[in-house]
C-alpha positions as CSV (number, residue, x, y, z in Angstrom):
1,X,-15.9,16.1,-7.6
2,X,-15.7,16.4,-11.7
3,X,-15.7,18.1,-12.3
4,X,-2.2,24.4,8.1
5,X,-1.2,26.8,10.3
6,X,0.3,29.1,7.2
7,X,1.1,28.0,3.6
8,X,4.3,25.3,4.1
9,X,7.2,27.2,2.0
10,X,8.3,25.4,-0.9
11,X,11.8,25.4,0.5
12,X,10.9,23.6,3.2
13,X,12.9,20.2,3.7
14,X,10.1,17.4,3.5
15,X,9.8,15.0,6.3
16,X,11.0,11.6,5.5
17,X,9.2,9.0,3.3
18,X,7.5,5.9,5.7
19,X,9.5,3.4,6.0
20,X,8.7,0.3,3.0
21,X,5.9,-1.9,4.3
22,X,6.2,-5.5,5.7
23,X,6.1,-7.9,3.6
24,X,2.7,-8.9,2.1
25,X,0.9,-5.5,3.5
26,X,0.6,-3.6,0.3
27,X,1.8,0.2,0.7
28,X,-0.1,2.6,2.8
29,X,-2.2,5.3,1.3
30,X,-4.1,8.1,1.5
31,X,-7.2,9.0,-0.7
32,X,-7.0,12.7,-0.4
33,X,-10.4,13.5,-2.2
34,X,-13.8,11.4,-2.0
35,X,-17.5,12.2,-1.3
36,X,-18.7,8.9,0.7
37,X,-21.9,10.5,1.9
38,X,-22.5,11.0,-2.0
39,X,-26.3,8.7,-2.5
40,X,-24.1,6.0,-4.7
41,X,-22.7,4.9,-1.2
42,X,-25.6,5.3,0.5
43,X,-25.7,2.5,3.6
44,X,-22.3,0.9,2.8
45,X,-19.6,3.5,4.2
46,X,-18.6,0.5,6.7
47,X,-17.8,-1.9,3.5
48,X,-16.6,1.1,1.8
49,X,-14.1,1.8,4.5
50,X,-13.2,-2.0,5.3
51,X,-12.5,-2.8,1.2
52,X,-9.8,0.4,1.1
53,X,-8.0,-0.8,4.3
54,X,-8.0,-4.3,3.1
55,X,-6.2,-2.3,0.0
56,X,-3.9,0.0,1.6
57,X,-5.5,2.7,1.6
58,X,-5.5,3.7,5.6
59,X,-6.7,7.3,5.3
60,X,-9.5,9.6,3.4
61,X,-10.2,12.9,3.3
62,X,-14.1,12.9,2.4
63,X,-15.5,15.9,1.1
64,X,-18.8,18.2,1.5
65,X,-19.7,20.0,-0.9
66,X,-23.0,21.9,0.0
67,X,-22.2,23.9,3.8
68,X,-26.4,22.9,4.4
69,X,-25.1,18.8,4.5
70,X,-22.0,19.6,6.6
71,X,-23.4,17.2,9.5
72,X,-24.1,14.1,7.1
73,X,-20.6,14.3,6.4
74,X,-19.3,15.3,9.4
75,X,-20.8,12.5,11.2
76,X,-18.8,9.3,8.4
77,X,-15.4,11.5,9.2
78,X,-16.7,10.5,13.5
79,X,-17.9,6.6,12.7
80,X,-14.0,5.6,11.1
81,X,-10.8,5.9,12.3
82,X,-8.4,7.0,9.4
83,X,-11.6,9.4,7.9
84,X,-11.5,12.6,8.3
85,X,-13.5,15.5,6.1
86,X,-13.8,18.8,4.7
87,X,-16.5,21.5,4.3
88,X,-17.3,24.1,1.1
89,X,-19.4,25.2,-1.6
90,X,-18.9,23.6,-5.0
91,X,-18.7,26.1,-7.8
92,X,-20.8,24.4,-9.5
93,X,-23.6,24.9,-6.6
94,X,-22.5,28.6,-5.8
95,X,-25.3,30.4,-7.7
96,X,-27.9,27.8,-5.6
97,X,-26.4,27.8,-2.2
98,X,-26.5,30.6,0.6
99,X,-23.5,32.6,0.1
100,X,-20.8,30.7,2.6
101,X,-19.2,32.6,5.4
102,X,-15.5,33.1,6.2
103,X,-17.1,32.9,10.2
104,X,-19.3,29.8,9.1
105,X,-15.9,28.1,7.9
106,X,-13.5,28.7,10.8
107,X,-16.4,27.9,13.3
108,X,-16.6,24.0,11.4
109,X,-12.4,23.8,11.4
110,X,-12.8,23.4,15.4
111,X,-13.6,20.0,14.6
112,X,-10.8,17.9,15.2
113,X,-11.5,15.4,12.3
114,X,-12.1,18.8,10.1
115,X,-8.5,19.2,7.9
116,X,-9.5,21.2,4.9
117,X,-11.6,23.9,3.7
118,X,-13.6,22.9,0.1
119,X,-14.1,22.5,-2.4
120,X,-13.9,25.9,-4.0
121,X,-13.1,27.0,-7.3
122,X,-14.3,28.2,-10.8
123,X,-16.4,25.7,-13.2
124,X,-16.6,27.4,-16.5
125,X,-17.6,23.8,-18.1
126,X,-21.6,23.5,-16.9
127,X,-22.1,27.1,-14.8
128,X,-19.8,29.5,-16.1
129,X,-23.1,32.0,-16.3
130,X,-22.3,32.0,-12.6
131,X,-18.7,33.1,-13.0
132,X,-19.2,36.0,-10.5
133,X,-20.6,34.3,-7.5
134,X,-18.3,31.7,-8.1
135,X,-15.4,34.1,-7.6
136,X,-16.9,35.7,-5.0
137,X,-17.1,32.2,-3.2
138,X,-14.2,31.6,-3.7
139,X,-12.6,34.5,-2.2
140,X,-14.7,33.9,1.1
141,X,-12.9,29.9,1.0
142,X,-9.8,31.4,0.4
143,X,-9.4,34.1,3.7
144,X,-11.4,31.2,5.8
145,X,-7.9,29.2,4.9
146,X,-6.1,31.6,5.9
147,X,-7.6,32.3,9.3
148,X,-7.8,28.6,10.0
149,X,-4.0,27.7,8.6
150,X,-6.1,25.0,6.9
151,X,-5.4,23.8,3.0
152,X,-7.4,25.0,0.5
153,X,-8.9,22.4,-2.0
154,X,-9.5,24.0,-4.8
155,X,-11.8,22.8,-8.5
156,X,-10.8,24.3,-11.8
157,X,-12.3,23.3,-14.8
158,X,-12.1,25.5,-18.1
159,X,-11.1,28.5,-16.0
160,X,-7.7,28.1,-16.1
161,X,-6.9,31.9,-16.8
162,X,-9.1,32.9,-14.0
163,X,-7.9,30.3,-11.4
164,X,-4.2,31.3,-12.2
165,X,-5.0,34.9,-11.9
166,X,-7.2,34.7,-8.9
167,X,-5.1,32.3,-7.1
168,X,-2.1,34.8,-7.9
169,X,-3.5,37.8,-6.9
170,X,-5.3,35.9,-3.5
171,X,-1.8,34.7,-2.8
172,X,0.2,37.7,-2.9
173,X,-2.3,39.4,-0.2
174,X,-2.3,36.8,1.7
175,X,-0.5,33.3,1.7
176,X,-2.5,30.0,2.3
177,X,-1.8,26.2,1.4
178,X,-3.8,24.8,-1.4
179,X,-4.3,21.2,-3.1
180,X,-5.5,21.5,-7.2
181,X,-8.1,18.5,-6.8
182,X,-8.5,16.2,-9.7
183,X,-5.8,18.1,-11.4
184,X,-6.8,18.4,-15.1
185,X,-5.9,21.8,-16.7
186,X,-3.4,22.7,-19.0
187,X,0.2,23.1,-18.2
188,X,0.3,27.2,-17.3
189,X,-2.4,26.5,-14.3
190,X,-0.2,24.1,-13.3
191,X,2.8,26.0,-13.7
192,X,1.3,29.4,-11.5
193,X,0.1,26.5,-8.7
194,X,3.3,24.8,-8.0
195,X,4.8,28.6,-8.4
196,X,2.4,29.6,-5.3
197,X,3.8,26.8,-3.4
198,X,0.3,24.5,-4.1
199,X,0.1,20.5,-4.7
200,X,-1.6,18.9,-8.0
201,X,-3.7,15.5,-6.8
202,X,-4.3,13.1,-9.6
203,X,-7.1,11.0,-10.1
204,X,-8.3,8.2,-12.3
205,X,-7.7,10.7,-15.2
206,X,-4.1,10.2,-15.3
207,X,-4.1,6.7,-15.7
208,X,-6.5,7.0,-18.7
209,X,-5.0,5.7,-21.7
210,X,-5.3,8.8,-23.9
211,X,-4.4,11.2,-20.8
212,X,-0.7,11.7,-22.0
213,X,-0.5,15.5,-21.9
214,X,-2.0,15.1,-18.3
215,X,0.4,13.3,-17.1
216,X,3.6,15.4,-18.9
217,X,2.3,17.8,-16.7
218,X,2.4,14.9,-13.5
219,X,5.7,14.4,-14.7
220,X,7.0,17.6,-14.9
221,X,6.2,18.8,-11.0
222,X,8.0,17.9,-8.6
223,X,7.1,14.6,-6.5
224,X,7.2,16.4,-3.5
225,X,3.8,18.1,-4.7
226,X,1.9,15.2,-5.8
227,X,-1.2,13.7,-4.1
228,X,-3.3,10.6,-5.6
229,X,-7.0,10.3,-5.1
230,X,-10.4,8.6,-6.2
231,X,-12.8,12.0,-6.3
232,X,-15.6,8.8,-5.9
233,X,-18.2,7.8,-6.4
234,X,-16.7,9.6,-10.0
235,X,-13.6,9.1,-12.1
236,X,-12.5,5.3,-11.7
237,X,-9.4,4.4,-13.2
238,X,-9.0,1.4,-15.4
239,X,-9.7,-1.2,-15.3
240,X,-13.0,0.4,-13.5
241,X,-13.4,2.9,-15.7
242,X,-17.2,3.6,-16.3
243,X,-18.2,1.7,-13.4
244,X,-18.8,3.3,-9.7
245,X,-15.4,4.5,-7.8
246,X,-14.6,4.0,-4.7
247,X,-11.5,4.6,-2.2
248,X,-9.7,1.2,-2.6
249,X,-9.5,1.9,-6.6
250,X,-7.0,4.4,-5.7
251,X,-4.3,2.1,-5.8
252,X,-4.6,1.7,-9.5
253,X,-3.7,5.4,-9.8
254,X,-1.3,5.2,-7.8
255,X,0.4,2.7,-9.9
256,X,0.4,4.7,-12.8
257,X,2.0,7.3,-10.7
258,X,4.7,5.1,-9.6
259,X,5.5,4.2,-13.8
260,X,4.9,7.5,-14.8
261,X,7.7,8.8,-12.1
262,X,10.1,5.2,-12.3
263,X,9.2,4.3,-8.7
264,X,7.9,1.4,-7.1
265,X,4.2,1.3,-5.7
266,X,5.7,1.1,-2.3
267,X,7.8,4.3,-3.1
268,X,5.7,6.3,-4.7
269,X,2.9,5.4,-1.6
270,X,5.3,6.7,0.6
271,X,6.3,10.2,-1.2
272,X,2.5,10.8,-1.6
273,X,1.6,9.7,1.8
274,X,4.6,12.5,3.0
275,X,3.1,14.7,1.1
276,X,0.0,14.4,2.6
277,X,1.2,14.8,6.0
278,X,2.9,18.2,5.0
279,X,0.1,19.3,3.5
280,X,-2.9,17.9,5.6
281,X,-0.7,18.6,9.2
282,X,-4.1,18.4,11.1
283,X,-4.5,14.9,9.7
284,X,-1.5,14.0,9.7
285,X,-1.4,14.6,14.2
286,X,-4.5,11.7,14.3
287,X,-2.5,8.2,14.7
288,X,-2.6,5.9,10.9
289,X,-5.1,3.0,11.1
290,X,-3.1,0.0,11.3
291,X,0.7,1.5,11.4
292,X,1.7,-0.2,14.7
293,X,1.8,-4.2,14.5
């Protein structure tokens, strides 16, 4: 939204890329960040679902963002194969939520569709009155991903010293996996993340035409740390931009990934899907719609 098991070490060796798809099946990937239970989608998660396979995209991770809705989210992860979901507090809802609880979190990771706990983070942007119980929410996320060995999906938006220094200060007590969502902070957030060991996830952002800072900072991380998502119903790339997103529409950022790191769409699918397995391990154990065949 706009705005496993312990943290994998960075040295670890990554598993290798999926094999090139057949010919005329366009590459396999994952949207690693949508909220399909969001009203703009209200009634037409099927068509949703069926338009990103017919795409590529075999897998989503869709997101709840208020604990209270967990079950309406919980229950579009159940209805499709290749759908799973995770479970926070939006920083942005912090001050107007009950307080989550590092106990309420594990208990919802016993879901076997559940892979993630979030979104968390700091919004300075809209609610940075409520800069305090944001950080204290997101220090409850934080040890719930550690207890569960589930990533951390965290949102930063003009908080980029306070992210880096609670992230650092989290990390060093205590190591957990994390994904920056919708990565779109300067170049020293990103910097202390990849440090930690975290992945940066680009949206439709990075393929906006005047977003070439944004993606120097892609560029500069290692591809082994990159995810690609929609964060629909919000965010659509070009040529959608302005218009409603939705999981399929992740190819076109992908794309620009592929330029922006000289790879092919089918190669930069498959590092991103990798990554994604590494990262998301409890997701990665459910069998891919439509690999066998």
């Amino acid at each position: 939204m706009t705005d496993p098991q312990t943290a994998p070490a960075a040295t670890d060796a990554p598993p290798a890329p999926p094999s090139a798809p057949p010919p005329g099946r366009p590459p396999a990937l994952v949207d690693s960040h949508c909220h399909l239970d969001f009203p703009d989608f209200a009634g037409e998660q099927d068509q949703l679902v069926a338009r990103a396979r017919a795409s590529g995209v075999t897998r989503m991770v869709t997101i709840c963002t208020r604990l209270r809705l967990e079950a309406s989210v919980r229950v579009i992860a159940e209805a499709h194969d290749g759908v799973f979901y995770a479970a926070g507090t939006h920083p942005m809802q912090a001050a107007e939520e009950p307080m989550a609880t590092v106990e309420e979190l594990v208990a919802l990771s016993a879901h076997p569709k559940f892979v993630a706990i979030g979104e968390t983070g700091l919004d300075y942007h809209y609610t940075a009155e409520s800069a305090a119980v944001q950080a204290e929410s997101l220090s409850i996320h934080i040890e719930a991903a550690r207890r569960t060995g589930l990533p951390l999906i965290i949102h930063s938006r003009d908080a980029d010293d306070d992210m880096a220094r609670m992230l650092s200060s989290e990390h060093a007590a205590g190591a957990f996996s994390c994904v920056m969502h919708c990565y779109s902070s300067g170049p020293a957030l990103a910097e202390t993340a990849l440090g930690l060991g975290f992945y940066l996830s680009m949206s439709g952002i990075a393929a906006f035409p005047r977003s070439t800072e944004l993606r120097d900072i892609f560029a500069a991380a290692p591809i082994d740390r990159i995810l690609v998502e929609t964060d629909a119903p919000f965010l659509a790339p070009p040529p959608f931009r302005g218009k409603r997103n939705e999981p399929a529409h992740v190819v076109h950022t992908a794309r620009a990934g592929a330029a922006l790191f000289g790879m092919t769409e089918a190669e930069f699918a498959a590092r991103t899907s990798a990554n994604f397995d590494r990262l998301f391990a409890k997701a990665a154990a459910h069998p891919v719609p439509g690999a066998q065949g």
